[in-house]
DRENDO-1510 file (C-alpha; in Angstrom, 1 decimal, always signed):
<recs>
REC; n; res; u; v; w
REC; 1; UNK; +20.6; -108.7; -177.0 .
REC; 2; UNK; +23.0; -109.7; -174.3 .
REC; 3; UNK; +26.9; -109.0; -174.1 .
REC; 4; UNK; +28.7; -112.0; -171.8 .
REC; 5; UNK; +29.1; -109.9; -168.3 .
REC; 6; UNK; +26.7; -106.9; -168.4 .
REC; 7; UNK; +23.2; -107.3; -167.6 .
REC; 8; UNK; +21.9; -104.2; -169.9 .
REC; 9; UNK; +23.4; -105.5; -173.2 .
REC; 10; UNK; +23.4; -109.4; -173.5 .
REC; 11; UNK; +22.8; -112.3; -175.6 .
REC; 12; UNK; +20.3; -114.8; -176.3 .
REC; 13; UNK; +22.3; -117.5; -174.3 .
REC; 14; UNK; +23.5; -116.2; -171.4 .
REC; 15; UNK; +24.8; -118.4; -168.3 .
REC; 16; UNK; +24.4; -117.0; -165.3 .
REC; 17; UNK; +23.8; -117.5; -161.7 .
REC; 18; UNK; +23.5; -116.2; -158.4 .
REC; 19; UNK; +20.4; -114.1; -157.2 .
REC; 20; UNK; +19.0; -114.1; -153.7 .
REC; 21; UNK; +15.4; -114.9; -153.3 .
REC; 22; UNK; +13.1; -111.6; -153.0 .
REC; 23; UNK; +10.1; -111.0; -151.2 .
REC; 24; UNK; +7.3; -110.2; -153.8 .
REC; 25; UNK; +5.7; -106.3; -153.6 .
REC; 26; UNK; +1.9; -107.3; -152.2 .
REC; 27; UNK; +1.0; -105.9; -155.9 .
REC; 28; UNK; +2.3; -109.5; -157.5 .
REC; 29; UNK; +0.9; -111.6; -155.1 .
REC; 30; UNK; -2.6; -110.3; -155.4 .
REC; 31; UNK; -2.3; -110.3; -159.3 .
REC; 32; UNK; -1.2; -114.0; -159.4 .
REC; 33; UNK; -3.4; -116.1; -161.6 .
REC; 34; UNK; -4.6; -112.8; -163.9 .
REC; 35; UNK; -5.1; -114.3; -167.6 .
REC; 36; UNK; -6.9; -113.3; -170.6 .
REC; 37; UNK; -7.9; -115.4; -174.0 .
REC; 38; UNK; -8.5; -115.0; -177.4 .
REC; 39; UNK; -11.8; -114.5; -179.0 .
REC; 40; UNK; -11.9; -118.4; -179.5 .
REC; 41; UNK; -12.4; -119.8; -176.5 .
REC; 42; UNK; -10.2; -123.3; -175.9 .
REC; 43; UNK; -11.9; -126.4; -176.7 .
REC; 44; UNK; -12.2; -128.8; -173.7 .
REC; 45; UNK; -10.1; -131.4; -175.3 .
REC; 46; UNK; -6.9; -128.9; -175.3 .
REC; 47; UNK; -8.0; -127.6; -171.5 .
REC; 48; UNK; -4.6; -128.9; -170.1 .
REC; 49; UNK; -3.0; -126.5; -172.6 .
REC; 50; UNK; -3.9; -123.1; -170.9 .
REC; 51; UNK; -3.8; -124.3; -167.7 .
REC; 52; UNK; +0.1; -125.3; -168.1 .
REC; 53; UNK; +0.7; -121.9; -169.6 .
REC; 54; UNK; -0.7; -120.0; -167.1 .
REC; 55; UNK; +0.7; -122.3; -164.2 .
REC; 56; UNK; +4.5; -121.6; -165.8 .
REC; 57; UNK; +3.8; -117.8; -165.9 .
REC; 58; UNK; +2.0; -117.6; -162.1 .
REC; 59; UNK; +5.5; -119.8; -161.2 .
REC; 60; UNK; +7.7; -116.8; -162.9 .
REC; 61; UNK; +5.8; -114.4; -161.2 .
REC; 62; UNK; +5.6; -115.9; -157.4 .
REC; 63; UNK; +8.8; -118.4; -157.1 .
REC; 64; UNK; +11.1; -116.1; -159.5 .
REC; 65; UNK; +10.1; -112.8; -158.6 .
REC; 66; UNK; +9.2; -111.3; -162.2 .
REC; 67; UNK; +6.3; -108.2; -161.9 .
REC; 68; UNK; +4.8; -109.6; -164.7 .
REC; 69; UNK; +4.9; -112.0; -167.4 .
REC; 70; UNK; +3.1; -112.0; -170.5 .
REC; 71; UNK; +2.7; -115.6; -173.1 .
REC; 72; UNK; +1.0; -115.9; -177.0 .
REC; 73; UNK; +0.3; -119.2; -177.8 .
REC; 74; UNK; -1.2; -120.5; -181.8 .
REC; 75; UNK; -2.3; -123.8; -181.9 .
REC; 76; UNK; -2.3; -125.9; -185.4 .
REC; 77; UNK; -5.4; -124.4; -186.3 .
REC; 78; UNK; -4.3; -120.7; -185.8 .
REC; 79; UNK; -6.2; -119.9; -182.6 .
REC; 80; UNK; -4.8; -117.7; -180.4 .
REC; 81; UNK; -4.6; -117.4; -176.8 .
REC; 82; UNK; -3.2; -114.9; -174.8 .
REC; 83; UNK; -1.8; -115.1; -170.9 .
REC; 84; UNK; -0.4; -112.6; -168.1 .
REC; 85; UNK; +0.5; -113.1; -164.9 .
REC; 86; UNK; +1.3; -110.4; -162.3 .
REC; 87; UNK; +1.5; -106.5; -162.2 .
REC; 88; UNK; +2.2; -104.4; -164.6 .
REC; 89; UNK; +3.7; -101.4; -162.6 .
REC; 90; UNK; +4.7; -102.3; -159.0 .
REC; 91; UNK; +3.9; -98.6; -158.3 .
REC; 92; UNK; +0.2; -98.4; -159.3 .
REC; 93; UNK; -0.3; -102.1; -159.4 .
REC; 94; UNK; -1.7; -101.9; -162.0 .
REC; 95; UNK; -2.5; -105.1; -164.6 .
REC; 96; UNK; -0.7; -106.0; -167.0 .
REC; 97; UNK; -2.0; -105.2; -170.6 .
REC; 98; UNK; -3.0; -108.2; -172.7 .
REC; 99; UNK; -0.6; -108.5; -175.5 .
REC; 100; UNK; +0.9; -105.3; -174.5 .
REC; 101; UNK; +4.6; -104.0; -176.1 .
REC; 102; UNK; +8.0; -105.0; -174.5 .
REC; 103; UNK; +11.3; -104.6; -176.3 .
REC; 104; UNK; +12.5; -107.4; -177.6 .
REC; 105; UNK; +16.2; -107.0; -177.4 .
REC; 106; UNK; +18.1; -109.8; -179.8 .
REC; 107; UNK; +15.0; -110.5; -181.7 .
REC; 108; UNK; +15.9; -108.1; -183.4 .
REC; 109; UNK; +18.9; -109.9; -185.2 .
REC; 110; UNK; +16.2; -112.1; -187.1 .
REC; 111; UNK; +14.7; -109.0; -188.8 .
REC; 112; UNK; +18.4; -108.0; -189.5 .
REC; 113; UNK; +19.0; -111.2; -190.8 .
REC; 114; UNK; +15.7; -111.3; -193.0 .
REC; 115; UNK; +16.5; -107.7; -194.7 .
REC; 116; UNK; +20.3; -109.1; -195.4 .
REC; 117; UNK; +19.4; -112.6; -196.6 .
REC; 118; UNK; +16.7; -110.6; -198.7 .
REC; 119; UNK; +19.0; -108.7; -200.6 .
REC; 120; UNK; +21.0; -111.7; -201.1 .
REC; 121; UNK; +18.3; -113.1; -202.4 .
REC; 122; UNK; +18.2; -109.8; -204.8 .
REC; 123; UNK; +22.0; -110.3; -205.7 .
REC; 124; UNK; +22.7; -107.0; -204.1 .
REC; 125; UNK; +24.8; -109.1; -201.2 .
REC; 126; UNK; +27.2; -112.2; -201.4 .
REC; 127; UNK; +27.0; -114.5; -198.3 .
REC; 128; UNK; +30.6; -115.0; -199.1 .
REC; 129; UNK; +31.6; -111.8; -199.3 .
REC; 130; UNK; +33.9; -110.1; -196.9 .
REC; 131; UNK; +32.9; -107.2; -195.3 .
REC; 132; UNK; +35.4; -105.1; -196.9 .
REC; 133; UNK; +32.9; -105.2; -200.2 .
REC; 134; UNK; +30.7; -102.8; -199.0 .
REC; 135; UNK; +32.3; -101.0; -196.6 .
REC; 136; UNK; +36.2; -100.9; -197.3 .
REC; 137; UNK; +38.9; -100.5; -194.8 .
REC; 138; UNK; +36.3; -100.0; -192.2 .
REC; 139; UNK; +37.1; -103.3; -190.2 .
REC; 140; UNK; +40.4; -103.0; -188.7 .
REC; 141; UNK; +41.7; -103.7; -185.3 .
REC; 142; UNK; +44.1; -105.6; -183.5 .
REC; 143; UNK; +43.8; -109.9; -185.2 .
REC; 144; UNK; +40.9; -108.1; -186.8 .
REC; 145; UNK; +40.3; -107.6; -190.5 .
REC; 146; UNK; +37.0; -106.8; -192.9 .
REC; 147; UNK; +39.1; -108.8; -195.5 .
REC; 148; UNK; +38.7; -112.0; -193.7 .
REC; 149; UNK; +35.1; -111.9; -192.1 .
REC; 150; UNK; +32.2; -112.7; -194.5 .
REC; 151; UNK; +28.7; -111.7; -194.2 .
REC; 152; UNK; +27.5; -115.8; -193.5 .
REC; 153; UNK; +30.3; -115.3; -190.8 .
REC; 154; UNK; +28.4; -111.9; -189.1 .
REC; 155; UNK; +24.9; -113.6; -189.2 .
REC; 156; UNK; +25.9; -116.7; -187.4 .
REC; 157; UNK; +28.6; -115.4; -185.0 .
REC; 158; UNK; +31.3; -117.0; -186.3 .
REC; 159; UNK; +33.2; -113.7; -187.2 .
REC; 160; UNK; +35.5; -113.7; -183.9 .
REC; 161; UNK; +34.6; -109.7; -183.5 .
REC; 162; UNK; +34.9; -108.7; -179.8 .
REC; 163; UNK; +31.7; -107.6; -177.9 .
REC; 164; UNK; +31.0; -103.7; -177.6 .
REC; 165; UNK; +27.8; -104.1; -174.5 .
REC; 166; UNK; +30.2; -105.5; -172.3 .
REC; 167; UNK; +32.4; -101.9; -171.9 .
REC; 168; UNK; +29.2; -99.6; -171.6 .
REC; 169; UNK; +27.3; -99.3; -168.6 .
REC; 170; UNK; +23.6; -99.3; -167.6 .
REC; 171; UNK; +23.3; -95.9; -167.0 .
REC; 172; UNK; +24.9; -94.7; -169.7 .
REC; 173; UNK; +23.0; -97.6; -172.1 .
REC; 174; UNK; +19.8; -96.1; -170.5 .
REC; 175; UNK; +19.9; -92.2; -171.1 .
REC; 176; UNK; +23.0; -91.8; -174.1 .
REC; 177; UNK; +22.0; -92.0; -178.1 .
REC; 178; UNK; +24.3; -94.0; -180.1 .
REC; 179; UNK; +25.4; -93.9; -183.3 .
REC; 180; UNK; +25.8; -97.4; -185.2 .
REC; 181; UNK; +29.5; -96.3; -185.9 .
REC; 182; UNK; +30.5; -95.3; -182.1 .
REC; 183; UNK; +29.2; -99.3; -181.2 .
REC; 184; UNK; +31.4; -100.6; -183.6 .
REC; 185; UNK; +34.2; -98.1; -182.7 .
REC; 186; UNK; +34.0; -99.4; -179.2 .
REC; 187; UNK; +34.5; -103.2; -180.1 .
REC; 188; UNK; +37.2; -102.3; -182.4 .
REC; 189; UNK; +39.3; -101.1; -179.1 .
REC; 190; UNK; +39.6; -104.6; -178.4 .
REC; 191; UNK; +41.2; -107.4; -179.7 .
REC; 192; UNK; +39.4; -110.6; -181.3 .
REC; 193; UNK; +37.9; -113.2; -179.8 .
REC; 194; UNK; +38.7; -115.6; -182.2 .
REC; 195; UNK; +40.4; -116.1; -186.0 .
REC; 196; UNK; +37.0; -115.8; -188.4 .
REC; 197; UNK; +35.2; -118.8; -188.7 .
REC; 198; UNK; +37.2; -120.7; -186.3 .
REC; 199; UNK; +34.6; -121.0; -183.4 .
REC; 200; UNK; +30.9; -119.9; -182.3 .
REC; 201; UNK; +31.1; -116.7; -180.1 .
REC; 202; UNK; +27.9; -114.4; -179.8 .
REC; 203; UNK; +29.0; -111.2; -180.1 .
REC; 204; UNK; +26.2; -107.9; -180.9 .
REC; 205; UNK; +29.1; -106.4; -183.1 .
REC; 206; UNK; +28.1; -108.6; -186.0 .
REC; 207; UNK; +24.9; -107.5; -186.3 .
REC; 208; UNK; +25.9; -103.5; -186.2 .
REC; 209; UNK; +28.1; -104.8; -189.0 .
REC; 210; UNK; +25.5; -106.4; -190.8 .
REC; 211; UNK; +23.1; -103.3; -190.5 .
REC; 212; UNK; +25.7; -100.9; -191.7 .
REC; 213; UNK; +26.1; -103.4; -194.9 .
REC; 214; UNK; +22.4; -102.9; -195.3 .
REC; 215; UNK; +22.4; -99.2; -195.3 .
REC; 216; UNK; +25.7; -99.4; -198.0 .
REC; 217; UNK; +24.1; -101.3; -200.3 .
REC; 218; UNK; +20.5; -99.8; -200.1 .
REC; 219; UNK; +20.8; -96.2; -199.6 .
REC; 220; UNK; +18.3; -96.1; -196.6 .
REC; 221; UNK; +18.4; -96.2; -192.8 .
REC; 222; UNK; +17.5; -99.5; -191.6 .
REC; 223; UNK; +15.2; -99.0; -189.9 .
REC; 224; UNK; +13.2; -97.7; -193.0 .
REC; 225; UNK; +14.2; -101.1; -194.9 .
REC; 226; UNK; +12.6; -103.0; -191.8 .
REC; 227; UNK; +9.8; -101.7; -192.2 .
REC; 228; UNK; +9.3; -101.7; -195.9 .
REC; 229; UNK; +10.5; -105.1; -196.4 .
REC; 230; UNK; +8.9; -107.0; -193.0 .
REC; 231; UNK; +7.0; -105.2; -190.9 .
REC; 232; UNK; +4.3; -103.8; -193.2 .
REC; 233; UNK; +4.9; -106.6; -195.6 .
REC; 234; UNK; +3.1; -109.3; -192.9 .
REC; 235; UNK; +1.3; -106.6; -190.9 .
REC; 236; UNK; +2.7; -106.4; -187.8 .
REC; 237; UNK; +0.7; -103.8; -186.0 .
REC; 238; UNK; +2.7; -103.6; -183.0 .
REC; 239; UNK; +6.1; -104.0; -184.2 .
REC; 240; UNK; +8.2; -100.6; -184.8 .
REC; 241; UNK; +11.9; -99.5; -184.6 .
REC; 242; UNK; +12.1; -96.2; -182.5 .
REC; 243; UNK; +13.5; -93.2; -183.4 .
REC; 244; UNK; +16.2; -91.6; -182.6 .
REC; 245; UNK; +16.0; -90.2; -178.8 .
REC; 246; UNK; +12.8; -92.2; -178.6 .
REC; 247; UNK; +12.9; -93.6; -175.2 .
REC; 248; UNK; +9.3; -94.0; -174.2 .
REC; 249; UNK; +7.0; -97.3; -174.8 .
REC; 250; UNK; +4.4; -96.4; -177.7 .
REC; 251; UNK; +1.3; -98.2; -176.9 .
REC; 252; UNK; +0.2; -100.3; -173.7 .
REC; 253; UNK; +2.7; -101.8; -172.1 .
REC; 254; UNK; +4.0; -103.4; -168.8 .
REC; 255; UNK; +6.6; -101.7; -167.1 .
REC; 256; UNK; +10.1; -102.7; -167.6 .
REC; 257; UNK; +12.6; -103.6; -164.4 .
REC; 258; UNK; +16.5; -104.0; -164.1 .
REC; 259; UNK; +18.7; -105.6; -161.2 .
REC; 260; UNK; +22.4; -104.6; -161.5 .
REC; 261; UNK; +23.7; -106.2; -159.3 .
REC; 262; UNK; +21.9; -109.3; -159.3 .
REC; 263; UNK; +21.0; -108.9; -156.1 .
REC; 264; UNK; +20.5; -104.9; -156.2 .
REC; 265; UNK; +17.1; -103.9; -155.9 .
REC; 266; UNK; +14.0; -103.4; -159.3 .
REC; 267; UNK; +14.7; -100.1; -160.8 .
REC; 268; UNK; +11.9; -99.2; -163.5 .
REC; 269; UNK; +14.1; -99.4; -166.7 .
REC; 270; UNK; +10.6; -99.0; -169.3 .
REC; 271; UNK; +11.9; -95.3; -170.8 .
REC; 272; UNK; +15.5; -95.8; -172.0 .
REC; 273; UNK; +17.5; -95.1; -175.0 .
REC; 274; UNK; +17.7; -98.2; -177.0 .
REC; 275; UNK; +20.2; -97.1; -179.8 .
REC; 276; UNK; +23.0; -99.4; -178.2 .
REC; 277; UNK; +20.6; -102.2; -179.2 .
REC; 278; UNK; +20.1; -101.1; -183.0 .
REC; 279; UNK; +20.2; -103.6; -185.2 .
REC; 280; UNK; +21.6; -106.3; -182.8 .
REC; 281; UNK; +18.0; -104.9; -180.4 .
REC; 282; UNK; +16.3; -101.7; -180.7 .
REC; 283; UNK; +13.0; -103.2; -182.0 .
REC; 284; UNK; +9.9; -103.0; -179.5 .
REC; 285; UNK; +7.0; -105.9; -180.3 .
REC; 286; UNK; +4.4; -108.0; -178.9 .
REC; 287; UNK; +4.1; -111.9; -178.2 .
REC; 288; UNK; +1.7; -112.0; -181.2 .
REC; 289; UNK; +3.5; -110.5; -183.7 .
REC; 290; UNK; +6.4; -112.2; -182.9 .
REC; 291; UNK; +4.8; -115.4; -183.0 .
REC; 292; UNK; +3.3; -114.1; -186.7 .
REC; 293; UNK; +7.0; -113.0; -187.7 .
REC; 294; UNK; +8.2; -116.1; -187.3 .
REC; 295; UNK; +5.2; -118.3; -188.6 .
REC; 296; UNK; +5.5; -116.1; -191.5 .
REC; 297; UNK; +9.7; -116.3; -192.1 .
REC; 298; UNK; +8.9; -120.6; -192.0 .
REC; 299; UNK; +6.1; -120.4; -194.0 .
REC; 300; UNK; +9.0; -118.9; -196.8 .
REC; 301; UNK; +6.5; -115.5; -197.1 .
REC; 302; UNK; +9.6; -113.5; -196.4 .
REC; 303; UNK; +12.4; -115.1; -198.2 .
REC; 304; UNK; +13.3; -117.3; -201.0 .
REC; 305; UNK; +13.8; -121.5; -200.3 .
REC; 306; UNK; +17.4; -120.6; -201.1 .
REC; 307; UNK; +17.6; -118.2; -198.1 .
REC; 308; UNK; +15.3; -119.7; -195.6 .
REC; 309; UNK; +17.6; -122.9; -196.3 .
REC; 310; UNK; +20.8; -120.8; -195.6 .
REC; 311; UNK; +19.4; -119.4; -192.5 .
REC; 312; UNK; +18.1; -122.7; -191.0 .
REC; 313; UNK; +21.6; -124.1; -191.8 .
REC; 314; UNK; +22.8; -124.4; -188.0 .
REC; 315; UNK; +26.1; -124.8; -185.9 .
REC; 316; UNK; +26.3; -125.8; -182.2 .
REC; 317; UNK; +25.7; -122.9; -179.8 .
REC; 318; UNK; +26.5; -124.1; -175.7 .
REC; 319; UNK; +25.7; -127.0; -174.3 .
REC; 320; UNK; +22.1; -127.0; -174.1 .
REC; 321; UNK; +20.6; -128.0; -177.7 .
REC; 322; UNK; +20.4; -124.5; -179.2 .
REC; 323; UNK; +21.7; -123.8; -182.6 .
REC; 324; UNK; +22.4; -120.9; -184.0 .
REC; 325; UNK; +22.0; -120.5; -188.1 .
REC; 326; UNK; +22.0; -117.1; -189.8 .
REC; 327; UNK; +20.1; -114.9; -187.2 .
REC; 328; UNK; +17.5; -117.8; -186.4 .
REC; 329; UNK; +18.1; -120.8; -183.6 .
REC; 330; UNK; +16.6; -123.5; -182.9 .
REC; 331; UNK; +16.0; -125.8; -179.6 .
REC; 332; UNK; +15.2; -128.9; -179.0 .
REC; 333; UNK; +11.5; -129.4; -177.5 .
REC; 334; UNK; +10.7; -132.2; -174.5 .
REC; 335; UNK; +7.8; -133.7; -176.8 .
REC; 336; UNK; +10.2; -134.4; -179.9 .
REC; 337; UNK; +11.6; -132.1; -182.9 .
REC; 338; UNK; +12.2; -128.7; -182.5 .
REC; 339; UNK; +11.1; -124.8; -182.5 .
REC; 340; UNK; +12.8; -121.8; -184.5 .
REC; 341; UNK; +13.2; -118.3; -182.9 .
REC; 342; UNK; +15.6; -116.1; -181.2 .
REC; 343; UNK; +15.2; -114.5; -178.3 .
REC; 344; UNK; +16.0; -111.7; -176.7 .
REC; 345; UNK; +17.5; -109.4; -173.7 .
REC; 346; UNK; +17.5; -105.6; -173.0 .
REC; 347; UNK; +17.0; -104.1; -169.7 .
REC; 348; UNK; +13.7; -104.5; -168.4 .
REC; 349; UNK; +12.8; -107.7; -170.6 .
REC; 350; UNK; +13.6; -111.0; -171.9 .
REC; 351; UNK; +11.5; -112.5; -174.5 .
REC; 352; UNK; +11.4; -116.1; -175.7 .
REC; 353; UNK; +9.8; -118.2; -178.1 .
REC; 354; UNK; +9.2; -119.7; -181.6 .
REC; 355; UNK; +7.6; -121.6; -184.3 .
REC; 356; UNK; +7.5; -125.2; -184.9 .
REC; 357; UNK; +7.4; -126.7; -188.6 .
REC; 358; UNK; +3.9; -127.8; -188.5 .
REC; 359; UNK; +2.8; -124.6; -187.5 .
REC; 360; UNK; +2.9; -124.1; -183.7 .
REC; 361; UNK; +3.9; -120.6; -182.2 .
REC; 362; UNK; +4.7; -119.3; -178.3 .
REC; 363; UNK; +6.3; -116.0; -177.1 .
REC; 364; UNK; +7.0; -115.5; -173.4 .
REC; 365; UNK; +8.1; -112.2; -172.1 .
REC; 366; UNK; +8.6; -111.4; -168.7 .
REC; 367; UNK; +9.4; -107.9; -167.5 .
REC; 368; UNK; +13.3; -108.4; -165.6 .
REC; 369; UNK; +15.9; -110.2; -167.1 .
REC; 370; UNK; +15.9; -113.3; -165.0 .
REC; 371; UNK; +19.9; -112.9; -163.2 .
REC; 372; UNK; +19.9; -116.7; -162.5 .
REC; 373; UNK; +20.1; -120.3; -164.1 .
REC; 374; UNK; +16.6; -121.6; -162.7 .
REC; 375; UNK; +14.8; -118.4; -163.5 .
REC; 376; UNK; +16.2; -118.4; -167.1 .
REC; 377; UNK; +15.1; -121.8; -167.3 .
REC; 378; UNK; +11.6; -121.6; -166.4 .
REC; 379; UNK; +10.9; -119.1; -169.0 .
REC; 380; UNK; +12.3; -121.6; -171.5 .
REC; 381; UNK; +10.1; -124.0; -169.7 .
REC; 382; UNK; +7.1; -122.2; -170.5 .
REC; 383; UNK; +7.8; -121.7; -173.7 .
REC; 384; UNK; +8.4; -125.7; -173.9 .
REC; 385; UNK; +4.8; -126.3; -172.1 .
REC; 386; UNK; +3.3; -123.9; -174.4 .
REC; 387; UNK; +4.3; -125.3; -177.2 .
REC; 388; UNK; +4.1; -129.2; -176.0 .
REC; 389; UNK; +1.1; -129.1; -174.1 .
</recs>
């Protein structure tokens, strides 16, 4: 998740520029080139493949100073392949674990999005809806009303609510528990960004909203409903949704590391509070069960045609290709068509990737959000040689 000027809190397409070069810790430069595969080795003919990946993540590691960075790549056939690059502690120097957990900030709003379009699809939820439905008179602020803003409007950020990650600080992201109502309390201070349904404005408001919907209509915490309705239902071993005051990482992991400033030095950012994500980004992953998340959601195994339609039903987000439909986006790729995902920030990690129609899948994850334009572009680019090569 990503708010527009904060670096803790932000969204999955961010603009931003303006870090000075580092010099590398002597850790990354001796763990350059460090990779790992799958139990099915690569055939010769799709060499060029892994070599690309790896090449993209030594690149992120040596020319855009990220400790580590960690790739999952599944070909056609479902073969998997699995990449790092760097440290993963710059203390210990340590390598990075194959596959290992990072939080995966915003991806989260494509589980969020699942569980809600779900329960459309179980007539417990109208697209169309306002908010006020389920949770009356809640909604209120200055050019902001629950009677105008629809559900559809939440999951595709066209609801003009202001951002809350923008007015809380890193420190305070890091070490304070959140309720979902305090977030929402804090964005309601301000006034909106924009009339509903007027304009595209990423905002992680909508999707505190839309969880707080969720728990209304079902009775349950979220989290619970995430679990029960996506996470166990595909078996995704490494995918969970911590616990209140659960700041640690739960199985192996690569250590996590925030600028702020930009040009401020690494501070190790793994343990930290991630309630001010909740269900805009608390959830902590892998590559490969992202990549089976998403191959699964395409494959329609977690929701109706009827929904998957809805959510693959895109406006223009930027300048840059991306889309944005109901908690999913899609970008254009350099060899034609394109891939479906999200992405994601949170202090300590960015994550990228997706799925393509006919069955391809990449996640990258490197462990600092990148804090300018060419950095956040080469971890696109990897994801694009992963998925093109």
């Amino acid at each position: 998740m990503r708010a527009q000027t904060r670096q803790g809190l932000r969204s999955s397409t961010r603009q931003q520029g303006g870090r000075r070069r580092r010099a590398l810790p002597a850790a990354v430069a001796v763990a350059i080139g460090v990779m790992t595969l799958g139990a099915l080795a690569p055939p010769a003919a799709s060499a060029a493949r892994p070599d690309a990946v790896q090449q993209s993540l030594n690149m992120l590691v040596r020319d855009d100073g990220m400790p580590a960075a960690l790739a999952s790549v599944q070909d056609r056939n479902g073969r998997i392949r699995t990449y790092t690059a760097g440290v993963g502690d710059l203390t210990t120097g340590s390598k990075v674990p194959r596959d290992g957990q990072v939080r995966i900030g915003s991806n989260t709003k494509a589980f969020t999005a699942v569980v809600v379009l779900q329960l459309v699809g179980e007539g417990k939820i109208g697209l169309d809806a306002t908010v006020d439905t389920y949770l009356p008179g809640l909604v209120r602020g200055k050019g902001i009303d629950g009677r105008r803003i629809t559900v559809r409007q939440l999951l595709q950020h066209t609801s003009g609510l202001p951002e809350y990650g923008i007015h809380v600080d890193d420190d305070e992201i890091r070490n304070r528990y959140f309720e979902p109502r305090e977030l929402l309390d804090i964005a309601l201070r301000y006034k909106a960004d924009a009339a509903p349904g007027t304009t595209w404005g990423y905002s992680n408001t909508n999707y505190v909203l839309a969880g707080l919907i969720v728990q209304k209509v079902t009775g349950r915490p979220l989290a619970e409903e995430m679990d029960r309705r996506i996470i166990k239902r595909i078996g995704l071993r490494h995918t969970y949704f911590p616990t209140p005051g659960e700041m640690t990482i739960r199985e192996p992991h690569p250590q996590g590391y925030h600028r702020n400033p930009a040009d401020g030095p690494l501070r190790d950012f793994t343990e930290m509070d991630p309630s001010a994500g909740w269900a805009a980004g608390q959830l902590i992953s892998t590559n490969s069960d992202l990549n089976r998340f998403f191959t699964a959601l395409l494959a329609g195994r977690l929701l109706p045609a009827a929904q998957l339609a809805e959510m693959r039903t895109t406006v223009p987000a930027g300048t840059s290709g991306l889309r944005y439909g109901l908690g999913l986006t899609s970008r254009p790729l350099s060899c034609g068509g394109v891939y479906w995902g999200h992405g994601g920030d949170i202090a300590g990690y960015e994550t990228r990737g997706g799925v393509t129609d006919d069955g391809r899948a990449a996640n990258v994850a490197v462990t600092n959000i990148p804090t300018d334009e060419a950095a956040t572009q080469h971890v696109k680019d990897a994801v694009d040689r992963a998925l093109c090569g």
